[in-house]
Every structure is written in C-alpha cells, then in structure tokens.
DSSP file (Angstrom, degrees, kcal/mol; ACC not computed):
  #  RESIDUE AA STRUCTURE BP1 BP2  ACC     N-H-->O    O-->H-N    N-H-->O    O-->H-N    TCO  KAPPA ALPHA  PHI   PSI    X-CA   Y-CA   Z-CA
    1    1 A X              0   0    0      0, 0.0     2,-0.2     0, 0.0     3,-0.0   0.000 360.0 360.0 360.0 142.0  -98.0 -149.3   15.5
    2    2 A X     >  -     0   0    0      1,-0.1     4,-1.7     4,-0.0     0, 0.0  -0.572 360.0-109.7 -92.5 156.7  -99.3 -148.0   19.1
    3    3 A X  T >4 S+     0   0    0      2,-0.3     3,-0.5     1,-0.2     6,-0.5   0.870 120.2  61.6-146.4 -62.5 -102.4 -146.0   19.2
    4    4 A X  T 34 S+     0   0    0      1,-0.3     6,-0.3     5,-0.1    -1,-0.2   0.986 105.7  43.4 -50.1 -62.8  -99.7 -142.9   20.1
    5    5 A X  T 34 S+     0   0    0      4,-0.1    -1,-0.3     3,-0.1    -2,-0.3   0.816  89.9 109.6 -64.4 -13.1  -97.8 -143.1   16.9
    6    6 A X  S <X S-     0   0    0     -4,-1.7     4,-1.2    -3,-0.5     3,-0.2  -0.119  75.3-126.6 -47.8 158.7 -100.7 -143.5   14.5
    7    7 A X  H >> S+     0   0    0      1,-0.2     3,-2.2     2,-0.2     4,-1.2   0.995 109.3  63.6 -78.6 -58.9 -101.5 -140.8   12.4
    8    8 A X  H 3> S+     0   0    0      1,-0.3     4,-2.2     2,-0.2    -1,-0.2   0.632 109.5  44.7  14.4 -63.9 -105.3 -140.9   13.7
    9    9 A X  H 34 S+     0   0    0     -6,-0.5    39,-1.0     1,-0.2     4,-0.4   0.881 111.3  53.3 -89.4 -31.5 -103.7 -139.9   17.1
   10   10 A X  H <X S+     0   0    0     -3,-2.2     4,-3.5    -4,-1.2    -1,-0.2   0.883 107.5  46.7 -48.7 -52.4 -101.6 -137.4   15.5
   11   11 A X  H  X S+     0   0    0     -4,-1.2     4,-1.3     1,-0.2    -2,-0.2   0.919 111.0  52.8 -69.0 -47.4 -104.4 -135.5   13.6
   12   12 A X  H  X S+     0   0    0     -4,-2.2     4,-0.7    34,-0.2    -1,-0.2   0.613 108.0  53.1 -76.2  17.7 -106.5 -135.5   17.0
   13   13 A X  H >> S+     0   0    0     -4,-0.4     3,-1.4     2,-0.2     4,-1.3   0.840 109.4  53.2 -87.3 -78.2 -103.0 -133.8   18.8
   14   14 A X  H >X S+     0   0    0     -4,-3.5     4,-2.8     1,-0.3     3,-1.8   0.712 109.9  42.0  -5.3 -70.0 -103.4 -131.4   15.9
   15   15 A X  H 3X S+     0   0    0     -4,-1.3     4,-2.5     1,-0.3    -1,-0.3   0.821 109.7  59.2 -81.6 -13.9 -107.2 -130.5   16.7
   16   16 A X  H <X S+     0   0    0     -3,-1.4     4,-1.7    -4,-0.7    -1,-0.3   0.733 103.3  49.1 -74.1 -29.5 -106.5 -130.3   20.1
   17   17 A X  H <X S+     0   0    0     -3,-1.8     4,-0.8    -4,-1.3     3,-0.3   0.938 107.7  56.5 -61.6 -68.2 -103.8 -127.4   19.6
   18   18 A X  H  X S+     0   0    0     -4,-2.8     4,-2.5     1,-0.3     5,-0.6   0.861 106.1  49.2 -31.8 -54.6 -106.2 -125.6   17.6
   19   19 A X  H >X S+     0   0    0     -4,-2.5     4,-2.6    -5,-0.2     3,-0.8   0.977 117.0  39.3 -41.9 -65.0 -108.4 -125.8   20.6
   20   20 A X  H >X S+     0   0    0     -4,-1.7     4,-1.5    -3,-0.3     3,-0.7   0.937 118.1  51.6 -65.8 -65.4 -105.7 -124.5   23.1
   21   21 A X  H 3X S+     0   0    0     -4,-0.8     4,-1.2     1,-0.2    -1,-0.2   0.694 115.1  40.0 -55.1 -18.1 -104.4 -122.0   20.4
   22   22 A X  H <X S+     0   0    0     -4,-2.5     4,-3.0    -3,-0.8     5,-0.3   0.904 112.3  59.2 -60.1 -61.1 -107.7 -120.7   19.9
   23   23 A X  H <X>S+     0   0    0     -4,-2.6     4,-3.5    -3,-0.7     5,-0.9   0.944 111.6  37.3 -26.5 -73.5 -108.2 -120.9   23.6
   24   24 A X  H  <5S+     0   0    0     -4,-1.5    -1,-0.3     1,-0.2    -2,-0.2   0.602 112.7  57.6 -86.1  -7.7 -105.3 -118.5   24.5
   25   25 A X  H  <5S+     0   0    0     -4,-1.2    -1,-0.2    -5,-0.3    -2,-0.2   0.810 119.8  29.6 -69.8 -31.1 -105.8 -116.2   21.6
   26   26 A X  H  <5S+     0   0    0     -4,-3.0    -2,-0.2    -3,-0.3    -3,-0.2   0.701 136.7  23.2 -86.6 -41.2 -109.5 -115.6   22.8
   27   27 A X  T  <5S-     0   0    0     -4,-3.5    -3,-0.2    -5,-0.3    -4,-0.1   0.549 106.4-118.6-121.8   1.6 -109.6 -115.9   26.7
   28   28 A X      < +     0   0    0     -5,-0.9     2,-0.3     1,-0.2    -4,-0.2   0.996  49.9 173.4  80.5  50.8 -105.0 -115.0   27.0
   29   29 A X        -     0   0    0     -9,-0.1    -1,-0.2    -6,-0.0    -2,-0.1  -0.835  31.6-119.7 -69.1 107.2 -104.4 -118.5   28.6
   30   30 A X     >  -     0   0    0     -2,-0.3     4,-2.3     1,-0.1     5,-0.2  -0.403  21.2-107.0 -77.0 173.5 -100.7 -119.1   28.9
   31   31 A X  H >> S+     0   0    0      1,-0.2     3,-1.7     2,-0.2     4,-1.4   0.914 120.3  44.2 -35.1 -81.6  -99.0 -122.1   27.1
   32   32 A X  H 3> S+     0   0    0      1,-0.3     4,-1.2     2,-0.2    -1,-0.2   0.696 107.2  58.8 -55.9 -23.7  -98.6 -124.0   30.5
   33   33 A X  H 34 S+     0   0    0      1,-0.2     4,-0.4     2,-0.1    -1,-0.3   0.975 114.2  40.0 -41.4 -58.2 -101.9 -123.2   31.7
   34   34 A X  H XX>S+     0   0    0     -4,-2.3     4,-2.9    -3,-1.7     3,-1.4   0.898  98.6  61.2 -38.5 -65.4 -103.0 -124.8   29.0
   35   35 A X  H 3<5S+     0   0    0     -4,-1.4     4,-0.2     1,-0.3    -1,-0.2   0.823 115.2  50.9 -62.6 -27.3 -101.0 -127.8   28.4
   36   36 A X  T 3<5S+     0   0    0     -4,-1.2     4,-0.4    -5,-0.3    -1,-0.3   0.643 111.4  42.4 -61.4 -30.6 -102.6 -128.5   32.1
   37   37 A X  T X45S+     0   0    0     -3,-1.4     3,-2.1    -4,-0.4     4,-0.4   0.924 117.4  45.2 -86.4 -52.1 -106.1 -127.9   31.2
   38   38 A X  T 3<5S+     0   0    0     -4,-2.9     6,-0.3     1,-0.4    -3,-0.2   0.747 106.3  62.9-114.3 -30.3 -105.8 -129.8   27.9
   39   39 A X  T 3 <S+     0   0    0     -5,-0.7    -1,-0.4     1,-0.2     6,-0.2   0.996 102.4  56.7 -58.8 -46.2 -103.8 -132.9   30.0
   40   40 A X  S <  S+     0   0    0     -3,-2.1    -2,-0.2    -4,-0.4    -1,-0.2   0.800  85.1  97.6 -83.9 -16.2 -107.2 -133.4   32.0
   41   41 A X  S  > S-     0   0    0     -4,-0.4     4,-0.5     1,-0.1    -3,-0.0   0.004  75.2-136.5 -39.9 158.0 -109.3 -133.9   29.3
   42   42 A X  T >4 S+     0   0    0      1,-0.2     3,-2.6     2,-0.1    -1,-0.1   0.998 109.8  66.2 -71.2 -53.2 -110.4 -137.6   28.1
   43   43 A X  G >4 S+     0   0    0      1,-0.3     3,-1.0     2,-0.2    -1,-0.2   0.513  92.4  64.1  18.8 -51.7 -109.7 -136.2   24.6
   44   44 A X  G >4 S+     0   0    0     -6,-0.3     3,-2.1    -5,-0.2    -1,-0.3   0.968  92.7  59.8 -57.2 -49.3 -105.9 -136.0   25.7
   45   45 A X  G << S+     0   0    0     -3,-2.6    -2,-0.2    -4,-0.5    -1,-0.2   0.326 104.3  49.4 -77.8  18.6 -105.6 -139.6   26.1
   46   46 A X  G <  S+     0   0    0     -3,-1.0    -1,-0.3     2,-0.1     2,-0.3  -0.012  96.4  83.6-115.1  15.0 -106.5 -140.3   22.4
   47   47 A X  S <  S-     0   0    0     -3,-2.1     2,-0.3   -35,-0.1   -37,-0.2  -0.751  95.6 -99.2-119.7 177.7 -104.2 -138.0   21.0
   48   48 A X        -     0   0    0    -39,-1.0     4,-0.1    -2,-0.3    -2,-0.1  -0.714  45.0-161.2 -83.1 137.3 -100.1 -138.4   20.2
   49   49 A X  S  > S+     0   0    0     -2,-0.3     4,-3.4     1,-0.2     5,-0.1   0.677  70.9  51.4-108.8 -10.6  -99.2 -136.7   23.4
   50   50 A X  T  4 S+     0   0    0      1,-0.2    -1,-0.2     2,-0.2    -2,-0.0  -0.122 109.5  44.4-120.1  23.4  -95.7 -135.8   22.6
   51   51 A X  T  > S+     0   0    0     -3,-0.1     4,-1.9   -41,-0.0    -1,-0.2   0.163 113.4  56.5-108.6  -0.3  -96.1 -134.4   19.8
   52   52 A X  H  > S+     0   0    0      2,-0.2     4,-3.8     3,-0.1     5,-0.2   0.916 113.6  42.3 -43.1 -61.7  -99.3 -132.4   21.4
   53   53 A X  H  X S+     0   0    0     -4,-3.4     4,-1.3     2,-0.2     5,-0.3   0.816 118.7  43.5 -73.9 -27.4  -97.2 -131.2   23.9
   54   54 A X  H  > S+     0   0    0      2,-0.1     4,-3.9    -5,-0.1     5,-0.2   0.975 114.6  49.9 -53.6 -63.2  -94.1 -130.4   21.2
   55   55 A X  H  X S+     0   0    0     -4,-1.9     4,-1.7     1,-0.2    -2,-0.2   0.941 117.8  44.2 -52.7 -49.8  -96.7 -128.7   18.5
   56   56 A X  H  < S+     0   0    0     -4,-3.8     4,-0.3     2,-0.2    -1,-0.2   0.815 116.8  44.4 -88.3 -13.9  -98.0 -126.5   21.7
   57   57 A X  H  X S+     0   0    0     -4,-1.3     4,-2.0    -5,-0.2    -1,-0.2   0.948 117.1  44.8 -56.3 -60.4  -94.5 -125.6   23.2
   58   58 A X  H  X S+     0   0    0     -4,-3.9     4,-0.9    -5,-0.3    -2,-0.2   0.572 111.6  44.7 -74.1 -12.9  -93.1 -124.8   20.2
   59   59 A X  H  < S+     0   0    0     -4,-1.7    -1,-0.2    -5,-0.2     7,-0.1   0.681 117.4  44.8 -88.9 -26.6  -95.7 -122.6   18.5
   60   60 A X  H >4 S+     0   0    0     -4,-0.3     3,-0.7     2,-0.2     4,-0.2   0.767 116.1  54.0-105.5 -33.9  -96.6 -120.3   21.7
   61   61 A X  H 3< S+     0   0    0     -4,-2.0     3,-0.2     1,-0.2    -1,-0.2   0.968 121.8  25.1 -62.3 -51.5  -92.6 -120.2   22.2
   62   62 A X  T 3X S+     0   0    0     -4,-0.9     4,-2.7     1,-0.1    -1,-0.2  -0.347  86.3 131.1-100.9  37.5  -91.8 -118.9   18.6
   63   63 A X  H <>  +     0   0    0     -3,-0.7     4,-1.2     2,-0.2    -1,-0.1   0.896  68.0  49.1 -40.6 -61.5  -95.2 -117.4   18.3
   64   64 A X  H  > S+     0   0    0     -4,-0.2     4,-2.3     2,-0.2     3,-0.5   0.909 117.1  52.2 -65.0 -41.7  -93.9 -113.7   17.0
   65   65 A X  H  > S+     0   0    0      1,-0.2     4,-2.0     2,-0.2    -2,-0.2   0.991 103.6  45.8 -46.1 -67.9  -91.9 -115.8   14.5
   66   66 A X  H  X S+     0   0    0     -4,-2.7     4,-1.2     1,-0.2    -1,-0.2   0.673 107.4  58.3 -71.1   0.2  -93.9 -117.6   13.2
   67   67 A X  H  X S+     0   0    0     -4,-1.2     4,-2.2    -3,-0.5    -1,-0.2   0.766  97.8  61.3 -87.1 -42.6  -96.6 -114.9   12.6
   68   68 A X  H  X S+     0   0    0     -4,-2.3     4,-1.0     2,-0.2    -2,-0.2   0.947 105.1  54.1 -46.6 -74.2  -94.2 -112.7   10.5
   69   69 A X  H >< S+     0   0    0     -4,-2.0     3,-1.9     2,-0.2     4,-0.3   0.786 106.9  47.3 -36.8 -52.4  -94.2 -116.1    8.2
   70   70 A X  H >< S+     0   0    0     -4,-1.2     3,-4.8     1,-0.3     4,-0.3   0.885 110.9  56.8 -60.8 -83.9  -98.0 -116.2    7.9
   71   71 A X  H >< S+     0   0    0     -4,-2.2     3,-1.2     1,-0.3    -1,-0.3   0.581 100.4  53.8 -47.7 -15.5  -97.6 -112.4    7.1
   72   72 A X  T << S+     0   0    0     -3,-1.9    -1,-0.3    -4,-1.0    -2,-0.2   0.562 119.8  33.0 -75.5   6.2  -95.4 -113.1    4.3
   73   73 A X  T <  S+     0   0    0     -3,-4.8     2,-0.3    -4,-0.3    -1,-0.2   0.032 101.9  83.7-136.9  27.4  -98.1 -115.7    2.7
   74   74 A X    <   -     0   0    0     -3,-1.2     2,-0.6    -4,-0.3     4,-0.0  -0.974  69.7-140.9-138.2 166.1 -101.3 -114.1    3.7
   75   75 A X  S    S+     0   0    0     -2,-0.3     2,-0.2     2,-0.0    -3,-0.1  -0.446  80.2  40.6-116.0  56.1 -103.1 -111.0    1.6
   76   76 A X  S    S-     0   0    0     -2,-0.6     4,-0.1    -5,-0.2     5,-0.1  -0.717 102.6 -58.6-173.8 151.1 -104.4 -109.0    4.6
   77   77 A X        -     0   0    0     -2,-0.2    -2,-0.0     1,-0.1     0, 0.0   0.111  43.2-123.6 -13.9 154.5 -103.2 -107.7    8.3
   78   78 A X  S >  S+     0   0    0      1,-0.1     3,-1.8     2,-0.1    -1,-0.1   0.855 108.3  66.5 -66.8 -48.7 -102.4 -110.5   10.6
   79   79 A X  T 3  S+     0   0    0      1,-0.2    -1,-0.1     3,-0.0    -2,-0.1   0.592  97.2  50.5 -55.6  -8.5 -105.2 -108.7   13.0
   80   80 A X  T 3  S+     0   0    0     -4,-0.1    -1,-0.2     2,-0.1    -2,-0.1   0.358  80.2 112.3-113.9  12.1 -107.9 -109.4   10.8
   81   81 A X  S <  S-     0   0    0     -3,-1.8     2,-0.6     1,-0.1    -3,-0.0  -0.405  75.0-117.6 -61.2 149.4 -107.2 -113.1   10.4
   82   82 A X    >>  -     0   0    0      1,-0.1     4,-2.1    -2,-0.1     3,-0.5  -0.887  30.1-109.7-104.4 129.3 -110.2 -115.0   12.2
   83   83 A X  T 34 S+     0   0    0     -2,-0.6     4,-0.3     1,-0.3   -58,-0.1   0.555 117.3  51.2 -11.7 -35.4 -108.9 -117.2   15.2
   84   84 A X  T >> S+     0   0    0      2,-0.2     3,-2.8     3,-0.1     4,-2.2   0.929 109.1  53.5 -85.0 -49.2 -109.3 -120.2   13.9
   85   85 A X  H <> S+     0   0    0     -3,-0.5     4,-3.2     1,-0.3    -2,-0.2   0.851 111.6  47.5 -45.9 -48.6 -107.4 -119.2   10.9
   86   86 A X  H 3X S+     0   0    0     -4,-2.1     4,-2.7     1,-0.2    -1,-0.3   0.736 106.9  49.0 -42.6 -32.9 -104.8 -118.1   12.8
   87   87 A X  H <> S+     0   0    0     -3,-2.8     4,-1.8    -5,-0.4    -1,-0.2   0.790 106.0  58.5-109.5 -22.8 -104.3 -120.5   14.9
   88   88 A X  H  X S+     0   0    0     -4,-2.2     4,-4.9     2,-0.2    -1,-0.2   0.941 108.6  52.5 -39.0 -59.0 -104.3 -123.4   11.8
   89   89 A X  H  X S+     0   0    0     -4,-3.2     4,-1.8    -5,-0.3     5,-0.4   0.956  99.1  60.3 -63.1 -50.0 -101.4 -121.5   10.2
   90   90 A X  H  X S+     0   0    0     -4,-2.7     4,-0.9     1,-0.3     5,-0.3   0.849 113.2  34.6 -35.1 -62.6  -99.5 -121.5   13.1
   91   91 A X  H >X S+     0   0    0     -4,-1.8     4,-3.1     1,-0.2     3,-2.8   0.953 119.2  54.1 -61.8 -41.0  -99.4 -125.2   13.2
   92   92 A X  H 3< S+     0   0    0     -4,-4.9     4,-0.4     1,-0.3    -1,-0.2   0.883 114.2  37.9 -59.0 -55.1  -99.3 -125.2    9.5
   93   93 A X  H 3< S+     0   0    0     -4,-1.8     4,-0.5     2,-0.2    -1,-0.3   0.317 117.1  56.3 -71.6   6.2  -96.2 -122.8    9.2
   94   94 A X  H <X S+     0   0    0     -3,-2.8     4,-4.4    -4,-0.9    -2,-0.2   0.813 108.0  45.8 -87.2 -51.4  -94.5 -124.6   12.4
   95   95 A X  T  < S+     0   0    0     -4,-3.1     4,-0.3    -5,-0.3     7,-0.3   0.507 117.8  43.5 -76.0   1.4  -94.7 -127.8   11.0
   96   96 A X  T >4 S+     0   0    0     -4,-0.4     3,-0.5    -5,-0.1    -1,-0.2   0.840 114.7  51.1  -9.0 -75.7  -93.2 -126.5    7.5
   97   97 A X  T 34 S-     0   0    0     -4,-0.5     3,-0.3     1,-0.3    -2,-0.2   0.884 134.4  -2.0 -70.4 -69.3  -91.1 -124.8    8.9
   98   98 A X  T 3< S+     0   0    0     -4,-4.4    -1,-0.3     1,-0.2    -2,-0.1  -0.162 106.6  84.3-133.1  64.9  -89.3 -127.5   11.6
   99   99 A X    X   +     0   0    0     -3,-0.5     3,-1.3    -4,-0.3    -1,-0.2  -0.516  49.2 159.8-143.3  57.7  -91.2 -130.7   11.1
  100  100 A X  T 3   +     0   0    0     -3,-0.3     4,-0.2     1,-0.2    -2,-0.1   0.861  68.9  73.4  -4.2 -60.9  -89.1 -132.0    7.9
  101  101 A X  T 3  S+     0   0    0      2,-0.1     2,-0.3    -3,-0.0    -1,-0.2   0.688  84.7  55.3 -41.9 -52.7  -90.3 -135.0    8.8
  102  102 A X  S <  S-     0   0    0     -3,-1.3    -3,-0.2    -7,-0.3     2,-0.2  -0.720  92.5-121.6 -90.8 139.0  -94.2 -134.7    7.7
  103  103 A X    >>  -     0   0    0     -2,-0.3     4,-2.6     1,-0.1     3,-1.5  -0.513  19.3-108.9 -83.1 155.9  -94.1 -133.8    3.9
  104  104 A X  H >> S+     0   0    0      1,-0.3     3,-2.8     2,-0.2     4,-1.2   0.848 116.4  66.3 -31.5 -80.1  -95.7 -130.7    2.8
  105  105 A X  H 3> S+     0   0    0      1,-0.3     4,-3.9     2,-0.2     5,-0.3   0.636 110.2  36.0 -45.1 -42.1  -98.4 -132.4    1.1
  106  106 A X  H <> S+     0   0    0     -3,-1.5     4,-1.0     2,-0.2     5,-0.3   0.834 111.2  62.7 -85.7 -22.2  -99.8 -133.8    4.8
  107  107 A X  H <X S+     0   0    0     -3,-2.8     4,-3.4    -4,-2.6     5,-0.4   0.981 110.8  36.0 -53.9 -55.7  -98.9 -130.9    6.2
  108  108 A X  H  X S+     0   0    0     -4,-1.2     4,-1.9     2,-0.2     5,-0.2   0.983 120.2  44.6 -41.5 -64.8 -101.3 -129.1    4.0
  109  109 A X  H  X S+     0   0    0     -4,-3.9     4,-3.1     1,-0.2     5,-0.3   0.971 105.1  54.0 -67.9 -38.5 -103.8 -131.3    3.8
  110  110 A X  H >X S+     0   0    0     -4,-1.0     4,-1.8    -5,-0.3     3,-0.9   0.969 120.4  47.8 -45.3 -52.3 -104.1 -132.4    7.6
  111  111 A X  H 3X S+     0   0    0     -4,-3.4     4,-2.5    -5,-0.3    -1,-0.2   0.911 107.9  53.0 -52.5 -39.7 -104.5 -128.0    7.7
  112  112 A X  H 3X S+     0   0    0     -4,-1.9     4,-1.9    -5,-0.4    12,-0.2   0.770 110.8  43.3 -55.7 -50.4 -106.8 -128.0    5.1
  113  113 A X  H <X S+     0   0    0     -4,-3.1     4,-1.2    -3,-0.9    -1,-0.2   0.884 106.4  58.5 -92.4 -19.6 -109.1 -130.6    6.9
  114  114 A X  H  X S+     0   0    0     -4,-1.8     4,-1.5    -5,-0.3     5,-0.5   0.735 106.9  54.8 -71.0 -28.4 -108.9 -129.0   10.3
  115  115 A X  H  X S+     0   0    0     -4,-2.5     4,-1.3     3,-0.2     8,-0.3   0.838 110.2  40.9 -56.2 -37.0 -110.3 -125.8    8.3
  116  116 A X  H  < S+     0   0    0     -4,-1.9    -2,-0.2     2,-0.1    -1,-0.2   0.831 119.4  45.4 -84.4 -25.7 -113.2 -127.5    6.9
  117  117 A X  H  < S+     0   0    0     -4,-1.2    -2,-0.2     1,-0.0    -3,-0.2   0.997 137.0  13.8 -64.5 -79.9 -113.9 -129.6   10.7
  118  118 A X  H  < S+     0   0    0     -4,-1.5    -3,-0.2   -34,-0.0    -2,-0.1   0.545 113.3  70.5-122.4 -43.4 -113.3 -126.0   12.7
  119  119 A X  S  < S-     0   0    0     -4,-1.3     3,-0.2    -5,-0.5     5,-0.1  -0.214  83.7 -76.7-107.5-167.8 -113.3 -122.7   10.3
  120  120 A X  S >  S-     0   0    0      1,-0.2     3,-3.7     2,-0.1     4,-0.3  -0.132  70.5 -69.9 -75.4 171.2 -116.0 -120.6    8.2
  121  121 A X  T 3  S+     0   0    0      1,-0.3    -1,-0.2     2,-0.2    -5,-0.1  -0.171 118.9   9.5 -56.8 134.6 -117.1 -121.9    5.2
  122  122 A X  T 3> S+     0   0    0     -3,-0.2     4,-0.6     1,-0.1    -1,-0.3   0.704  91.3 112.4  65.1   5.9 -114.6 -122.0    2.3
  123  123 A X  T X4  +     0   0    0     -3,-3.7     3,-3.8    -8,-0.3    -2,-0.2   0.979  64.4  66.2 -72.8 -34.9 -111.9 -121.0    4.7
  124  124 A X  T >> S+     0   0    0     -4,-0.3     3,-3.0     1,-0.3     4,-1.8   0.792 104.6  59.7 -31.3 -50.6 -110.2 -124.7    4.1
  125  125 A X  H 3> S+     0   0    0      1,-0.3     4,-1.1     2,-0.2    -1,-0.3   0.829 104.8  38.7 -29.4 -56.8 -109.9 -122.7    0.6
  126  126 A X  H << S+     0   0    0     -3,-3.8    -1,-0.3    -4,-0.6    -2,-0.2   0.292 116.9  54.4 -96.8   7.8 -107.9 -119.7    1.7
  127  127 A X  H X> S+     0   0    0     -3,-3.0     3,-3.1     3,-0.1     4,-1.6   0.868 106.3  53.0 -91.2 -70.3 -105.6 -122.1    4.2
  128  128 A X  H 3X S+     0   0    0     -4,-1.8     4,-2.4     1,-0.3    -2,-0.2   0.701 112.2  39.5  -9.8 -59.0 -104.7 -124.3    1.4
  129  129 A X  H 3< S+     0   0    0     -4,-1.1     4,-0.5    -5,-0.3    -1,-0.3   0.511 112.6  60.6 -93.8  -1.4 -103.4 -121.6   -0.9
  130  130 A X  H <> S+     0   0    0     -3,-3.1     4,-2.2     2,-0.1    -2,-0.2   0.928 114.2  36.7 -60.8 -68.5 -101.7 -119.7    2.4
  131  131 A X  H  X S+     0   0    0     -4,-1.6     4,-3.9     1,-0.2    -2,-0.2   0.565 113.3  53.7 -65.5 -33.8  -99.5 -122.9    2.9
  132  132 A X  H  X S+     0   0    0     -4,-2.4     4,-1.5     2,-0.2    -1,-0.2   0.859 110.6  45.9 -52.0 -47.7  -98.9 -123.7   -0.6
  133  133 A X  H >4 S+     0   0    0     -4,-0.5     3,-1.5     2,-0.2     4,-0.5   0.999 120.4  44.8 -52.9 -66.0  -97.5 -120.0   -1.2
  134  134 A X  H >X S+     0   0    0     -4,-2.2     3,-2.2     1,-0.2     4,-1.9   0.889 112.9  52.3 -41.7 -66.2  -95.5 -120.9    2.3
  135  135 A X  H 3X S+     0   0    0     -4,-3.9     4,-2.0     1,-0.2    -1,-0.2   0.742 102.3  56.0 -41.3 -34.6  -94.4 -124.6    1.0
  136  136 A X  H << S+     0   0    0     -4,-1.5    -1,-0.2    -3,-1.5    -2,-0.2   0.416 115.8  37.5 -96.2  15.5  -93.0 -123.5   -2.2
  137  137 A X  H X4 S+     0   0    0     -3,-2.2     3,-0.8    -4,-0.5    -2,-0.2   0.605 127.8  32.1-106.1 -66.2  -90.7 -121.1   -0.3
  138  138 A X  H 3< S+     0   0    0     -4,-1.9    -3,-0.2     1,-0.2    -2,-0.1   0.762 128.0  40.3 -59.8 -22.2  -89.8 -123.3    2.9
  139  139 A X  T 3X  +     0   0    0     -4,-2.0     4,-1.4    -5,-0.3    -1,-0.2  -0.284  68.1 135.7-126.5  41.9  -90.1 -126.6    1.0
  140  140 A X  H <> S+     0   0    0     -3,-0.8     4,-2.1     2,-0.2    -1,-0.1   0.884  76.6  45.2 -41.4 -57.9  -88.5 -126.0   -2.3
  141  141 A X  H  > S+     0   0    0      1,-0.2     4,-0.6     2,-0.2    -1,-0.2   0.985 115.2  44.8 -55.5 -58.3  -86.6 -129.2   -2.3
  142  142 A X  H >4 S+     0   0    0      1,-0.2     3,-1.2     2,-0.2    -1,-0.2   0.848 114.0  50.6 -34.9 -71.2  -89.1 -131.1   -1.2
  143  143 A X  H 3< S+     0   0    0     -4,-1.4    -1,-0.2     1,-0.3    -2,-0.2   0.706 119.7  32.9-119.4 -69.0  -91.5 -129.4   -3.7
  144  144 A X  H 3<        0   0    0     -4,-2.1    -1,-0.3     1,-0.3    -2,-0.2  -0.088 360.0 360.0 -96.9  10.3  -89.1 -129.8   -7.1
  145  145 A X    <<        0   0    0     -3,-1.2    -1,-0.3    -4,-0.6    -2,-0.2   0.119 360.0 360.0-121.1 360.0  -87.5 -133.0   -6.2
C-alpha cells in the first residue's frame, strides 16, 4: 500500500480539512484559496491528497446542504456550534452522506478522534452521539445489516 492510500495518510487529509474548514469559517478564506495555501505546506505531502482535495471541494461546495443535516442531528442553533465542531461534522456528515465506501463505524470514530486531538474537552462526546443520531438515518442498511 503507497504512503497515499494508507489510512494514516487519510486521517492526516482529514485534520488538514479541519484546519482549512476552520480556517475559512474564521478568517472567510475561499475553498480555492485554500486548497493553495494548504498545497504549500510540508503537512500536504503526508496526507492522501486526493481525497484532501475531494473532502475540501465537496464540503465548501454543498456546504448549505450539508448544514441543514447537522441541524437535523444537533440539539441547538447551527450558530452556536463552536468551529471546530462545525467543521468535524461537516466532514463527518459528508462522508456519511457520499463516502459509502468508509463504514460508519470509521467514519465516526476517525470524527470522534479529531474531536479529542482539536475540540474542547468532552466535545469528542457530543460529536460521537451527533453522527450516531446521523448514521442511523443515512446508514440504516449499513447499521441493521
């Protein structure tokens, strides 16, 4: 397996959207700015880059989508979500949502650990039980099979 397809490279593609989504929720950095800043890092060239560059197209593209999902699985305004949080679920409910591929269960957890690495204390908590609510709607089959 190549260094790209590992999961290892995958998971730092992962923390590396959270960075940019954080990034452009805080300083309004569009996608392609981004996907330019984030290329010159060394940081880029450990990560899966093509699915970096998927995960950060596709989330900032269907953005307004995919934040109506989070509101249907989260127990307060979207606006009072903390950044980091936000920007977890987005990946969390993209890749639910159109990444078949990875089963729930690594979807979760891979969210789960980028909450405890990145968010407040105990948020990993309140991601976890976000994405589960979300999994057992989007991933029924999956779920009960």
């Amino acid at each position: 397996m190549t260094p790209q397809a590992s999961s290892g490279a995958r998971t730092r593609a992962r923390e590396l959207v959270l960075q940019a989504l954080y990034q452009k929720q805080i300083a309004g950095h569009d996608c392609d700015e981004l996907l330019s800043q984030f290329k010159e890092q060394s940081a880029y060239q450990r990560v899966d880059q093509t699915f970096f560059g998927e995960l950060l197209a596709e989330i900032c593209a269907g953005q307004a989508e995919l934040e109506a999902a989070i509101s249907g699985v989260i127990d307060r305004p979207l606006d009072q979500l903390d950044p980091v949080e936000l920007s977890i679920l987005l990946i969390g409910i993209f890749e639910l949502q159109q990444r078949v591929d990875i089963p729930y269960r690594v979807v979760i957890n891979e969210s789960v650990n980028l909450a405890k690495r990145f968010g407040a204390i105990d948020g990993h908590k309140y991601i976890n039980a976000c994405l589960d609510n979300a999994a057992q709607g989007l991933r029924e089959t999956e779920i009960s099979g």
